[in-house]
PyMOL Python script that loads the backbone (N, CA, C, O; Angstrom):
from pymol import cmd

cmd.read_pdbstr("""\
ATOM      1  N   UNK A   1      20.585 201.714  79.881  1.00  0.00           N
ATOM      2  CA  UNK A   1      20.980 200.574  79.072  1.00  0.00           C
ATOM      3  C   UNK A   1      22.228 200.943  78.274  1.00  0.00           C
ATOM      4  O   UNK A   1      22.270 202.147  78.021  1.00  0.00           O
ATOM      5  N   UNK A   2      23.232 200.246  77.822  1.00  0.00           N
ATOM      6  CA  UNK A   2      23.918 200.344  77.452  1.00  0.00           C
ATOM      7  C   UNK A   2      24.127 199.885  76.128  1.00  0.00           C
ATOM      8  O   UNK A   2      23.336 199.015  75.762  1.00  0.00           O
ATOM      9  N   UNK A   3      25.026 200.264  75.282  1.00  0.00           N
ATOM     10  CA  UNK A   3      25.076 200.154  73.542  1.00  0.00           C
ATOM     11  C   UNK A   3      25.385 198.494  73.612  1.00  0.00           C
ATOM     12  O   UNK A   3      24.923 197.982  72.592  1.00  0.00           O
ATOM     13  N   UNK A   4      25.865 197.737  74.276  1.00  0.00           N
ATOM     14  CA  UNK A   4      26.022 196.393  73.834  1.00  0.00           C
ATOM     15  C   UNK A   4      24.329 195.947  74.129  1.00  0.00           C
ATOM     16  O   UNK A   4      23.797 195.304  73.224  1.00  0.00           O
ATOM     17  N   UNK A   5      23.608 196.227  75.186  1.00  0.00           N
ATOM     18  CA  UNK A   5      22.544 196.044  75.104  1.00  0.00           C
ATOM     19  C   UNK A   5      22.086 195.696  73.952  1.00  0.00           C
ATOM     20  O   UNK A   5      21.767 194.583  73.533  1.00  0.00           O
ATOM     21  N   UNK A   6      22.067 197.135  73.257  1.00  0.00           N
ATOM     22  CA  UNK A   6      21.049 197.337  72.185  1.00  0.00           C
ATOM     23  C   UNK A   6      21.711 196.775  71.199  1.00  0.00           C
ATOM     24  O   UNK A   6      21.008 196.917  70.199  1.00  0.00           O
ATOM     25  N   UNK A   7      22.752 196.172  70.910  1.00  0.00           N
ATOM     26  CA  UNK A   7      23.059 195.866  69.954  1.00  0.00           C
ATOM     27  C   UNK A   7      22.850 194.115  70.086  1.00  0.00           C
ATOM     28  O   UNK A   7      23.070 193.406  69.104  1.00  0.00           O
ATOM     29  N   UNK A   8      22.410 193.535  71.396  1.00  0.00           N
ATOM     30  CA  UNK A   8      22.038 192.490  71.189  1.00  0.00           C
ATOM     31  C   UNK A   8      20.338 192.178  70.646  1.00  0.00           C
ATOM     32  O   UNK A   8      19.783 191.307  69.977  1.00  0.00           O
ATOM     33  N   UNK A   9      19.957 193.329  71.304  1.00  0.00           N
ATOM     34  CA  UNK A   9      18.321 193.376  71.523  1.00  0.00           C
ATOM     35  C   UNK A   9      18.236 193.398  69.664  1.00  0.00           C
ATOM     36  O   UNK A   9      17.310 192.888  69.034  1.00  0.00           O
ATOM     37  N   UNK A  10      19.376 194.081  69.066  1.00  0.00           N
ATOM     38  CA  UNK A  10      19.267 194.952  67.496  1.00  0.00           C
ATOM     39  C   UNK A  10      19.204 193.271  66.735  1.00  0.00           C
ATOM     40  O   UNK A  10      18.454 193.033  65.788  1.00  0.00           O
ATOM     41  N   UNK A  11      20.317 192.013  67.480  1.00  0.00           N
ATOM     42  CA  UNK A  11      20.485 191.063  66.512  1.00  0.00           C
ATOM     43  C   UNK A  11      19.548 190.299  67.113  1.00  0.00           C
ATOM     44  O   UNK A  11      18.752 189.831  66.299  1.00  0.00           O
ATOM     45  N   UNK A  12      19.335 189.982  68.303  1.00  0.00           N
ATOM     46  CA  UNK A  12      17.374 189.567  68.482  1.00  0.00           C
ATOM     47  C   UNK A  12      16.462 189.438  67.425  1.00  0.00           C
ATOM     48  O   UNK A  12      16.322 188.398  66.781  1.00  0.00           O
ATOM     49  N   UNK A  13      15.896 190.382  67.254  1.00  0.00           N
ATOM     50  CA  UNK A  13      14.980 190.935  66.642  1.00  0.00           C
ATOM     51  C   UNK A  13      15.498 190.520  64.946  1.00  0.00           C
ATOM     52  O   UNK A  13      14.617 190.072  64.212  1.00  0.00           O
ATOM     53  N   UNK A  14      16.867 190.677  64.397  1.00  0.00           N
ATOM     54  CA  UNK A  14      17.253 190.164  63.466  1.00  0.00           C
ATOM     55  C   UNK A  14      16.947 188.877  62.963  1.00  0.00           C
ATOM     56  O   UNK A  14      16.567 188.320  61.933  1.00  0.00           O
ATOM     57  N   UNK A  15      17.352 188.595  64.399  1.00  0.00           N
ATOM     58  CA  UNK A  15      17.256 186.797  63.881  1.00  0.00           C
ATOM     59  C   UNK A  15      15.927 186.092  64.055  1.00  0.00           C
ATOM     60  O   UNK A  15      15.658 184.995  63.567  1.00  0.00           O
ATOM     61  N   UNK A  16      15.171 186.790  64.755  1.00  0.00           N
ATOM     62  CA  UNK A  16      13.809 186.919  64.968  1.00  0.00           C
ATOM     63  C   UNK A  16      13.148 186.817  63.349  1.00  0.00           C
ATOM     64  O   UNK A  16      12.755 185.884  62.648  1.00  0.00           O
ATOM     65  N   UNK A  17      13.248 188.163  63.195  1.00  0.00           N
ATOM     66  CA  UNK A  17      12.448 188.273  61.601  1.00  0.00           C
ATOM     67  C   UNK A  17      12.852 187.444  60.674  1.00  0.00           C
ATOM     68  O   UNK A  17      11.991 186.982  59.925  1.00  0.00           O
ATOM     69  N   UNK A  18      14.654 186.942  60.442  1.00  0.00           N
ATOM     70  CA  UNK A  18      14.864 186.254  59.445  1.00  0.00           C
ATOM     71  C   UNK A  18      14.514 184.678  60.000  1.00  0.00           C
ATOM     72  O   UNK A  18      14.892 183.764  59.267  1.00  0.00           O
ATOM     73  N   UNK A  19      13.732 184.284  61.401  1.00  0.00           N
ATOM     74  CA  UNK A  19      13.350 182.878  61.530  1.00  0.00           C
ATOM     75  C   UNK A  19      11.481 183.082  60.642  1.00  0.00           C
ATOM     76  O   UNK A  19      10.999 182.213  59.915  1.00  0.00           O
ATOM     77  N   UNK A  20      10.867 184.265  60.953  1.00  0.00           N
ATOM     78  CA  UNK A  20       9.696 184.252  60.378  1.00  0.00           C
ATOM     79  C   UNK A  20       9.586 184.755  58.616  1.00  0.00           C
ATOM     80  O   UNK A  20       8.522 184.991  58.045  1.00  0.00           O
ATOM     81  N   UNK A  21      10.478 184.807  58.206  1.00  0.00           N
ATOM     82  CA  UNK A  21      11.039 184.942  56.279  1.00  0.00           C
ATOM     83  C   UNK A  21      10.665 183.694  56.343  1.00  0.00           C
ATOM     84  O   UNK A  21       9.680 183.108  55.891  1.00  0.00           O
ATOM     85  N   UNK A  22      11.993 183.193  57.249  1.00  0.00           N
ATOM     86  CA  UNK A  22      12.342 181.111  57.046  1.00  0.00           C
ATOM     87  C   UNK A  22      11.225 180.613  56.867  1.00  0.00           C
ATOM     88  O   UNK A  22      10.877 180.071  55.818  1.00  0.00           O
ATOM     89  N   UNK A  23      10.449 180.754  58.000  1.00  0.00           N
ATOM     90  CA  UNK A  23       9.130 179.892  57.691  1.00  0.00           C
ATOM     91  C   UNK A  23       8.094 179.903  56.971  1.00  0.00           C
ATOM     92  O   UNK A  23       7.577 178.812  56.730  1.00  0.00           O
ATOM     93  N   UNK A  24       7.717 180.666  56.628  1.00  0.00           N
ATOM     94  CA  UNK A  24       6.910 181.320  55.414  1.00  0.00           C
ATOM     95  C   UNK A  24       7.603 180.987  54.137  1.00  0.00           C
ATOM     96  O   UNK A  24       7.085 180.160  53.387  1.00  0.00           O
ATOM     97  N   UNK A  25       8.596 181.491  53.863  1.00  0.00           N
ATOM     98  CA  UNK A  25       9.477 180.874  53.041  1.00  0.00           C
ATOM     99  C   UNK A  25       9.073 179.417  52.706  1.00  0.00           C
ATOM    100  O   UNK A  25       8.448 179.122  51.687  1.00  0.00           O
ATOM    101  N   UNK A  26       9.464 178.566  53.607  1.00  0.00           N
ATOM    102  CA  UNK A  26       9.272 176.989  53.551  1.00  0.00           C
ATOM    103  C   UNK A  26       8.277 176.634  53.587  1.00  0.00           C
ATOM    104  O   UNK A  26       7.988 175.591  53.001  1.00  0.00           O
ATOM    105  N   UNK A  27       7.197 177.459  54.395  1.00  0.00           N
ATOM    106  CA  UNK A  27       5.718 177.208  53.533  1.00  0.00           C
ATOM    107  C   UNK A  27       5.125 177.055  52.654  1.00  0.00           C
ATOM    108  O   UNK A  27       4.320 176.143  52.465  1.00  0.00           O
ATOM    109  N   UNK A  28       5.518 178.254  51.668  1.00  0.00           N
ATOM    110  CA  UNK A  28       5.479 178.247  50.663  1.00  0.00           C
ATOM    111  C   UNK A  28       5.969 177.791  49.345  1.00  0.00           C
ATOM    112  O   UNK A  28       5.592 177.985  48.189  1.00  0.00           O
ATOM    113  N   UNK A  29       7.264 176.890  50.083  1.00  0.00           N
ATOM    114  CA  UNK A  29       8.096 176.419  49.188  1.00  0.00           C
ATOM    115  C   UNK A  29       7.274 174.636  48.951  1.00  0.00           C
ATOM    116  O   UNK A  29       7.086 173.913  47.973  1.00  0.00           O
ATOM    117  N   UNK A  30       6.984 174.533  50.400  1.00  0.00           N
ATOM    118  CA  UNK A  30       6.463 173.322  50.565  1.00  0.00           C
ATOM    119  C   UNK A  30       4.738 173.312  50.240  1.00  0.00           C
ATOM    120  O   UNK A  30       4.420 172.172  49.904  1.00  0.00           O
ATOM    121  N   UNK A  31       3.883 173.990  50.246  1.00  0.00           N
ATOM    122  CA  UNK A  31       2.536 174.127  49.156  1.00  0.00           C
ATOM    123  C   UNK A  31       2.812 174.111  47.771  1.00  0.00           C
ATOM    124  O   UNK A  31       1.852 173.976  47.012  1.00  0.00           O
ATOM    125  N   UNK A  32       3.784 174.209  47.371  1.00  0.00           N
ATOM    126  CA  UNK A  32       4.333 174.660  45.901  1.00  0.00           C
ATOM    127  C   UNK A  32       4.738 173.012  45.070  1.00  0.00           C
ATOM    128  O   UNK A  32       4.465 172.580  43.950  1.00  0.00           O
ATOM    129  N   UNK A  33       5.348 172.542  46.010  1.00  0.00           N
ATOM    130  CA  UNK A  33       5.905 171.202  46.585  1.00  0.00           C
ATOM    131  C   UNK A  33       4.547 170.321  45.978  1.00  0.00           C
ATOM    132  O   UNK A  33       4.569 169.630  44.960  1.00  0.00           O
ATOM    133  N   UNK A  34       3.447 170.521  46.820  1.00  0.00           N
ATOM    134  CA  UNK A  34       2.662 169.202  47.015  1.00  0.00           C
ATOM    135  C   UNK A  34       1.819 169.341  45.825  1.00  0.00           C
ATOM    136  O   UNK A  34       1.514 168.307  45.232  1.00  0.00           O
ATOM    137  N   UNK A  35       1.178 171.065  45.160  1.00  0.00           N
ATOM    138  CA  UNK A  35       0.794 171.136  43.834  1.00  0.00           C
ATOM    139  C   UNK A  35       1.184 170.786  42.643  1.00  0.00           C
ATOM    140  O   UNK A  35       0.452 170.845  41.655  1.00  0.00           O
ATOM    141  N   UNK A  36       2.753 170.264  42.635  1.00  0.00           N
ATOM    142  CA  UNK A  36       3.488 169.725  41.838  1.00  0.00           C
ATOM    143  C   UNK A  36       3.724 168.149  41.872  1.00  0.00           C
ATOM    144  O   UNK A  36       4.005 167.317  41.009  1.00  0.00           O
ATOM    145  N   UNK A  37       3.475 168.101  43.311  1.00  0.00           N
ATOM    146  CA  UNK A  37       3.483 166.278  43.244  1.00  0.00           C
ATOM    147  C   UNK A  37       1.421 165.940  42.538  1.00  0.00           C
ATOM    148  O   UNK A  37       1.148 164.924  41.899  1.00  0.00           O
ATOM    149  N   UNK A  38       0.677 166.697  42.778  1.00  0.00           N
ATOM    150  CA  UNK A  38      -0.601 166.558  42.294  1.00  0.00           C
ATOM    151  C   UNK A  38      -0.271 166.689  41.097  1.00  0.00           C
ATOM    152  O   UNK A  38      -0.787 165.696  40.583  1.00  0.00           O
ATOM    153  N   UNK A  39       0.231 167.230  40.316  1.00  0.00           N
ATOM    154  CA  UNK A  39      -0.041 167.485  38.843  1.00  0.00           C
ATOM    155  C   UNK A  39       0.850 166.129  38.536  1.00  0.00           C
ATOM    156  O   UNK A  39       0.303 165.357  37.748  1.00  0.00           O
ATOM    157  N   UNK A  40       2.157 165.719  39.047  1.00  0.00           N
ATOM    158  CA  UNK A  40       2.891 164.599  38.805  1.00  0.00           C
ATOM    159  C   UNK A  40       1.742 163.350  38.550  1.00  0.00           C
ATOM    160  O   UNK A  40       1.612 162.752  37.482  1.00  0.00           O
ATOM    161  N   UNK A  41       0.933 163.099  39.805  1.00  0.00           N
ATOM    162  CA  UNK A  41      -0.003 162.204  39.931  1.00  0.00           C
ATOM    163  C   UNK A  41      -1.041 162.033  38.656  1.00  0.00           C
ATOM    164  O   UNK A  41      -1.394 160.968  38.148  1.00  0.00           O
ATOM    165  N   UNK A  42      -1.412 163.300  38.297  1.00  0.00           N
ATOM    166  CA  UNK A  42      -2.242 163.642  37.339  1.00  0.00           C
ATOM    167  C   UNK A  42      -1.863 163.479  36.146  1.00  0.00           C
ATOM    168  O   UNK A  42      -2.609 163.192  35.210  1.00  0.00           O
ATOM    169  N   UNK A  43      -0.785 163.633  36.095  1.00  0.00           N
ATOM    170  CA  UNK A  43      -0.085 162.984  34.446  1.00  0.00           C
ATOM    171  C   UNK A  43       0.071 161.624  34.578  1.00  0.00           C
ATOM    172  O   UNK A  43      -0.362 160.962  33.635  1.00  0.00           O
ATOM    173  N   UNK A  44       0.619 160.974  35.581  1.00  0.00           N
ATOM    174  CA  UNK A  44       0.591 159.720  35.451  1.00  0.00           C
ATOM    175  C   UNK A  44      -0.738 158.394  35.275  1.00  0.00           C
ATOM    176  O   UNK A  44      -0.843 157.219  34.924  1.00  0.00           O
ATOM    177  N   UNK A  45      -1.518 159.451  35.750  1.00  0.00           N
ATOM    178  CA  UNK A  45      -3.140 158.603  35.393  1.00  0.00           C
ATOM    179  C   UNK A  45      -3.320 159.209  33.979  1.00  0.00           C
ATOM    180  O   UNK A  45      -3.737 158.428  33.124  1.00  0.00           O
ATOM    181  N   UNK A  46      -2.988 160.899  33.485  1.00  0.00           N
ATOM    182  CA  UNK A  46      -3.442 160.315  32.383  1.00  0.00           C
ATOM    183  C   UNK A  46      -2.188 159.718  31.384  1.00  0.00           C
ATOM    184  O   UNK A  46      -2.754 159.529  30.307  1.00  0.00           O
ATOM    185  N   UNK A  47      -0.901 159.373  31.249  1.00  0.00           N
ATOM    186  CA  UNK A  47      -0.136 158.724  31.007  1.00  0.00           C
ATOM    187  C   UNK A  47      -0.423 156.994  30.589  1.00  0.00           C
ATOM    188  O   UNK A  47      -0.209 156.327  29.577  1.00  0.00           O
ATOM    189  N   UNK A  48      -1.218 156.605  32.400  1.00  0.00           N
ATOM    190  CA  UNK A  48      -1.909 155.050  31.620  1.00  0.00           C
ATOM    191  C   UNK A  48      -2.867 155.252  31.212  1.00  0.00           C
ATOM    192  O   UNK A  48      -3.384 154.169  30.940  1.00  0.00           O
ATOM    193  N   UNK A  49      -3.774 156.393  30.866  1.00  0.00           N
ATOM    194  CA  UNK A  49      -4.688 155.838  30.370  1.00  0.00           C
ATOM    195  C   UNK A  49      -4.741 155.989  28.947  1.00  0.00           C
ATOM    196  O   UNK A  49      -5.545 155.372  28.247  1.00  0.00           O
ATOM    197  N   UNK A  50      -3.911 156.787  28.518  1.00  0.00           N
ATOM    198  CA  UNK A  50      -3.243 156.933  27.015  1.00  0.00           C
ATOM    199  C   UNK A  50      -2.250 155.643  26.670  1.00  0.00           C
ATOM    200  O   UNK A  50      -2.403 155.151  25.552  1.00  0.00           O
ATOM    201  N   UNK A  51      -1.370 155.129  27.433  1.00  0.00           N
ATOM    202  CA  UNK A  51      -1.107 153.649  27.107  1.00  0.00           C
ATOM    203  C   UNK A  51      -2.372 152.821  26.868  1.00  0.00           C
ATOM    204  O   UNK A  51      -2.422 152.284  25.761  1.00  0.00           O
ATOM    205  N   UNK A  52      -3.280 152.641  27.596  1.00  0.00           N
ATOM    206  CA  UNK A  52      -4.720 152.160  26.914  1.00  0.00           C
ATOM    207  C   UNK A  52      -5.367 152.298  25.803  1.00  0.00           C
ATOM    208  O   UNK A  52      -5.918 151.465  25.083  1.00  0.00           O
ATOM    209  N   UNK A  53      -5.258 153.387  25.728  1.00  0.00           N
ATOM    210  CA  UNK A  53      -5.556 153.778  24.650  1.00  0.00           C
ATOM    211  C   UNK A  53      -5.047 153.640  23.024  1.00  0.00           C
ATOM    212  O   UNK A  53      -5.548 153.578  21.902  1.00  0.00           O
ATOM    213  N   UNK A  54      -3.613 153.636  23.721  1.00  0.00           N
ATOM    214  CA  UNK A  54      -2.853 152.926  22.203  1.00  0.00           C
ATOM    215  C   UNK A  54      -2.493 151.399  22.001  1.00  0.00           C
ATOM    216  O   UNK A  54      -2.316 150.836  20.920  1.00  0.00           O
ATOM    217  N   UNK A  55      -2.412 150.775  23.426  1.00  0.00           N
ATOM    218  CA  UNK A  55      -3.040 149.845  23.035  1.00  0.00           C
ATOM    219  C   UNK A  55      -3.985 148.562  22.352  1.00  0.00           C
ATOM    220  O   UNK A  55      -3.941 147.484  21.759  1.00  0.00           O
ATOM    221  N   UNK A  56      -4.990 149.758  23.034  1.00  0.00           N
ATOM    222  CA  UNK A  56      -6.441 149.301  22.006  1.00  0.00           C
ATOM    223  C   UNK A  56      -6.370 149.630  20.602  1.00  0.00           C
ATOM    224  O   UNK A  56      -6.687 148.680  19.887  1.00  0.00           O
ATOM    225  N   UNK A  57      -5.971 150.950  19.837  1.00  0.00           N
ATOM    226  CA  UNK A  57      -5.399 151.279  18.920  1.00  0.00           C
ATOM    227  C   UNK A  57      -4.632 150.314  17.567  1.00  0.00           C
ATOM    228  O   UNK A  57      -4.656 150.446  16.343  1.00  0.00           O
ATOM    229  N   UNK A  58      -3.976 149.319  18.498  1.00  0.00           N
ATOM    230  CA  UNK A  58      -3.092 148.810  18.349  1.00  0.00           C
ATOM    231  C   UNK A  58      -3.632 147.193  17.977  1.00  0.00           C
ATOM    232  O   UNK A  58      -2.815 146.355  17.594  1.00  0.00           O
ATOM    233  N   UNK A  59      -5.073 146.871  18.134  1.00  0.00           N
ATOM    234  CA  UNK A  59      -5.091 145.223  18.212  1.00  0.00           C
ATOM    235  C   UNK A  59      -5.622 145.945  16.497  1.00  0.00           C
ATOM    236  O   UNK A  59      -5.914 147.036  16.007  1.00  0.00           O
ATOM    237  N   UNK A  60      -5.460 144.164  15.996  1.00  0.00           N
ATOM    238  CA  UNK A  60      -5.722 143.918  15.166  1.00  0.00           C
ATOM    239  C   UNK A  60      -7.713 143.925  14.404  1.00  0.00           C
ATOM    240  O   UNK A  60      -8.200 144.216  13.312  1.00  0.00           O
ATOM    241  N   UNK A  61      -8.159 143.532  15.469  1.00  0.00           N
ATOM    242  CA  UNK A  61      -9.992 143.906  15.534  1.00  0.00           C
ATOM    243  C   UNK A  61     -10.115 145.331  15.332  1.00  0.00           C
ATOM    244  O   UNK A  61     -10.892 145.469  14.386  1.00  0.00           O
ATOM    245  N   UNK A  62      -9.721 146.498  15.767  1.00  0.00           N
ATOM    246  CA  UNK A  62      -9.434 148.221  15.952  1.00  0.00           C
ATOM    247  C   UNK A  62      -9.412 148.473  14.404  1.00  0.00           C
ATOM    248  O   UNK A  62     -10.167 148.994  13.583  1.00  0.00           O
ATOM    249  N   UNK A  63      -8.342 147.936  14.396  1.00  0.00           N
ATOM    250  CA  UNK A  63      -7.382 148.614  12.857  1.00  0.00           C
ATOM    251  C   UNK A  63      -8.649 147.778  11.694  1.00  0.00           C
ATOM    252  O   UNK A  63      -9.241 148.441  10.842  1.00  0.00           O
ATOM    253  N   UNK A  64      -8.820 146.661  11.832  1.00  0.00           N
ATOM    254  CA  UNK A  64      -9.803 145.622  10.608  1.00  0.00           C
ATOM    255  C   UNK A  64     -11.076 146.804  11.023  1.00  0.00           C
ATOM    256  O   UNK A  64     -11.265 147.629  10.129  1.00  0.00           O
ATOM    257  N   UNK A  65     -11.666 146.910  11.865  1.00  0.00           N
ATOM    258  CA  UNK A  65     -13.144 148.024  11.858  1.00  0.00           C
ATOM    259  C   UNK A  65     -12.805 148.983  11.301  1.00  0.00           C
ATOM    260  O   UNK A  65     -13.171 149.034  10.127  1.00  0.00           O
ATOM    261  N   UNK A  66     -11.990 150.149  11.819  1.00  0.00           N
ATOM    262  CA  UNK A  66     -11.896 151.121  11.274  1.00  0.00           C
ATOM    263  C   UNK A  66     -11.306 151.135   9.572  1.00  0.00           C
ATOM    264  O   UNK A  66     -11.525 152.091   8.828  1.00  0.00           O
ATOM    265  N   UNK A  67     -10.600 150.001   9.179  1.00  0.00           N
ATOM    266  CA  UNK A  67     -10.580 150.182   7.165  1.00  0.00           C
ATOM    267  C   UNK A  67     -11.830 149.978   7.005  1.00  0.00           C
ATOM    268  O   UNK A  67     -12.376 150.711   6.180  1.00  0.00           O
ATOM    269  N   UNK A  68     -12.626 149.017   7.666  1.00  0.00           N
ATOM    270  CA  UNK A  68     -13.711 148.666   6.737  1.00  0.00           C
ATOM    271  C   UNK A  68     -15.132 149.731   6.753  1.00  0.00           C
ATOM    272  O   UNK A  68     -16.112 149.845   6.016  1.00  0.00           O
ATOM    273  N   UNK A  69     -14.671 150.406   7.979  1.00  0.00           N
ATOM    274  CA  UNK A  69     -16.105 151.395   8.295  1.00  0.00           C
ATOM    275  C   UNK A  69     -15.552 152.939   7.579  1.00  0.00           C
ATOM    276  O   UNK A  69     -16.357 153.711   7.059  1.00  0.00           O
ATOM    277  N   UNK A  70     -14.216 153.197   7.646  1.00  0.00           N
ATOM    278  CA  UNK A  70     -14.263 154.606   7.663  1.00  0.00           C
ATOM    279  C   UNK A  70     -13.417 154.744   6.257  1.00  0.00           C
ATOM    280  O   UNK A  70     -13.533 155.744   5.548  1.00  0.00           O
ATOM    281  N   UNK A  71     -12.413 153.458   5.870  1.00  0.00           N
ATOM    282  CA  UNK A  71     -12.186 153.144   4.366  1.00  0.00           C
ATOM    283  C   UNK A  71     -12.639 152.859   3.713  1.00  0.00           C
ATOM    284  O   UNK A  71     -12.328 153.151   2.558  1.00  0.00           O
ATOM    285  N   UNK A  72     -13.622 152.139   3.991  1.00  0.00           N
ATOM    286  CA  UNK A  72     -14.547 151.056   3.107  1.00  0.00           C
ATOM    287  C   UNK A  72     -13.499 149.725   2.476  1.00  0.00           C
ATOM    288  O   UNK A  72     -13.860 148.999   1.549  1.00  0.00           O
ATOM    289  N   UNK A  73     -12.492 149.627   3.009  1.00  0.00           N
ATOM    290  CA  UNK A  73     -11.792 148.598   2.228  1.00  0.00           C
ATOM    291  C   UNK A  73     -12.393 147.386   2.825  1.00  0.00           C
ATOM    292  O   UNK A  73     -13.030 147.511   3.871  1.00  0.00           O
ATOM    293  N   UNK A  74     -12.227 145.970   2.148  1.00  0.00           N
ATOM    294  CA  UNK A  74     -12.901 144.774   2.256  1.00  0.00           C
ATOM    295  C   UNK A  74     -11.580 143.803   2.221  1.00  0.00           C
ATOM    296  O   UNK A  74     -10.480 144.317   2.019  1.00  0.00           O
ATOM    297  N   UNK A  75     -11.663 142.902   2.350  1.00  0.00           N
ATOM    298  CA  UNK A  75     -10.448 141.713   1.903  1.00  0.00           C
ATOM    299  C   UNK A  75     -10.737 140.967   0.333  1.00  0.00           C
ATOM    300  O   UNK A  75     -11.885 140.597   0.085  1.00  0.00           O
ATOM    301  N   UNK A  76     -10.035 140.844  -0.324  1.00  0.00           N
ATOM    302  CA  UNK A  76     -10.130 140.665  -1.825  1.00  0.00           C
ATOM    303  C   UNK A  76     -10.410 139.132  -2.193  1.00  0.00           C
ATOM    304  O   UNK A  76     -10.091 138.167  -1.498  1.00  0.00           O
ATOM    305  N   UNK A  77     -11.073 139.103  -3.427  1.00  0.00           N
ATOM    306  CA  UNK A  77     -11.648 138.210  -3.227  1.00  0.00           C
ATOM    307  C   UNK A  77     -10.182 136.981  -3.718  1.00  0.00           C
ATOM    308  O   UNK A  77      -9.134 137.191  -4.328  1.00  0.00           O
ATOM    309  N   UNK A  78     -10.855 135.528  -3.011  1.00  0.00           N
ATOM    310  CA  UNK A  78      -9.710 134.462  -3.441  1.00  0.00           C
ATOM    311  C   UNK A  78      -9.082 134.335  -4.633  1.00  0.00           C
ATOM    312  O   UNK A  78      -7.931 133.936  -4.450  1.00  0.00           O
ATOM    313  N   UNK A  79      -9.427 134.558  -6.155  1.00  0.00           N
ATOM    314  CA  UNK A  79      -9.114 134.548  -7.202  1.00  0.00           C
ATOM    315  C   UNK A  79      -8.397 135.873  -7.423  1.00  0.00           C
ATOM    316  O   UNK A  79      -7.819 135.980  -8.505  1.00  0.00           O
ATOM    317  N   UNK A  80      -8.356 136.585  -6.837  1.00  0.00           N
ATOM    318  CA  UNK A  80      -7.679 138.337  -7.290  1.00  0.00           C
ATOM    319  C   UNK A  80      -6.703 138.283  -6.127  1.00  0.00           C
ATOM    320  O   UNK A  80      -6.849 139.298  -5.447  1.00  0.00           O
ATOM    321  N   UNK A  81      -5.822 137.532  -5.673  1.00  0.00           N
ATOM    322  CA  UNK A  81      -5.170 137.401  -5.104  1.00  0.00           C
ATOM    323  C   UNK A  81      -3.917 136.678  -5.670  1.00  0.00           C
ATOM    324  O   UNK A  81      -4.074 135.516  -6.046  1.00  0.00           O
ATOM    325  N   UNK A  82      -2.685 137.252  -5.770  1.00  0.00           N
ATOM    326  CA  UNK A  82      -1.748 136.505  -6.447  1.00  0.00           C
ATOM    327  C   UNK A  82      -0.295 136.748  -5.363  1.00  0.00           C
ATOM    328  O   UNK A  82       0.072 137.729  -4.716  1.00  0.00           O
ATOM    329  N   UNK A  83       0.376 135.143  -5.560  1.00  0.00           N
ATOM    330  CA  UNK A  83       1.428 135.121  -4.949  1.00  0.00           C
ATOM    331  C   UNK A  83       2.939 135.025  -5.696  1.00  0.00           C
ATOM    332  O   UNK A  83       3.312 134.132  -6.458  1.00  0.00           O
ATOM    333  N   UNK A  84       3.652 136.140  -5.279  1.00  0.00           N
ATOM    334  CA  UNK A  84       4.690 136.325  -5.641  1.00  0.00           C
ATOM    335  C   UNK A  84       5.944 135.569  -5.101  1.00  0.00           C
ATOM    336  O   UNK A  84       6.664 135.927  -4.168  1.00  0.00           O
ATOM    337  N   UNK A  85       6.085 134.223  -6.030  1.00  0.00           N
ATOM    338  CA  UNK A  85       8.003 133.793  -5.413  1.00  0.00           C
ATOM    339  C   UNK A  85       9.050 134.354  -5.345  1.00  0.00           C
ATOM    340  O   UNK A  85       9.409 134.592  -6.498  1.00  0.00           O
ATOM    341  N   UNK A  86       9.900 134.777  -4.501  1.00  0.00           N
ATOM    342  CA  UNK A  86      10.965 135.832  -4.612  1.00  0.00           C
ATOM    343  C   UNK A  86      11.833 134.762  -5.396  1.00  0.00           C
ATOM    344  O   UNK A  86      11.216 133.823  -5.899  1.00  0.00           O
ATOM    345  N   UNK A  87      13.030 134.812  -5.526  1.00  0.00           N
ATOM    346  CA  UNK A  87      14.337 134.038  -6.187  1.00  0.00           C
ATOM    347  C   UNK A  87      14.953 133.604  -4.742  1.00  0.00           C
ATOM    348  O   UNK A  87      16.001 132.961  -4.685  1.00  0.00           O
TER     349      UNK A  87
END
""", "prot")
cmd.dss("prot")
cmd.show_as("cartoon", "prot")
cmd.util.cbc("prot")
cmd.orient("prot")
């Protein structure tokens, strides 16, 4: 055999190993890939369900329970109520 031989057989085998890096490589690049589109997914459910959440937060029935249960505040009575005219 002769040295050009081996020097093809040498980049063979080169390009050989750097096609099985490649793929493994991109295997791994691409599992990496789809665990990140899962966690994407996963924030976005819990994303709405925290918009729900502030939502609800947010009505007017929510906010009136919680002064009156965990403030104890009440609405005042009609006579202790006074209105101010600006100018």
């Amino acid at each position: 055999m002769t040295k050009g031989t081996f020097i093809v057989y040498g980049l063979v085998l080169v390009l050989a190993l750097s096609l099985v890096y490649t793929r493994v490589t991109t295997r791994s690049l691409y599992l990496q890939l789809q665990g990140l589109q899962q966690q994407r997914d996963d924030f976005n459910v819990e994303w709405g369900r925290l918009l729900l959440q502030e939502a609800r937060y947010a009505e007017p029935r929510y906010i009136e329970k919680a002064a009156r249960q965990k403030l104890g505040m009440v609405f005042p009575e009609r006579d202790k109520i006074a209105v101010i005219q600006l100018p």
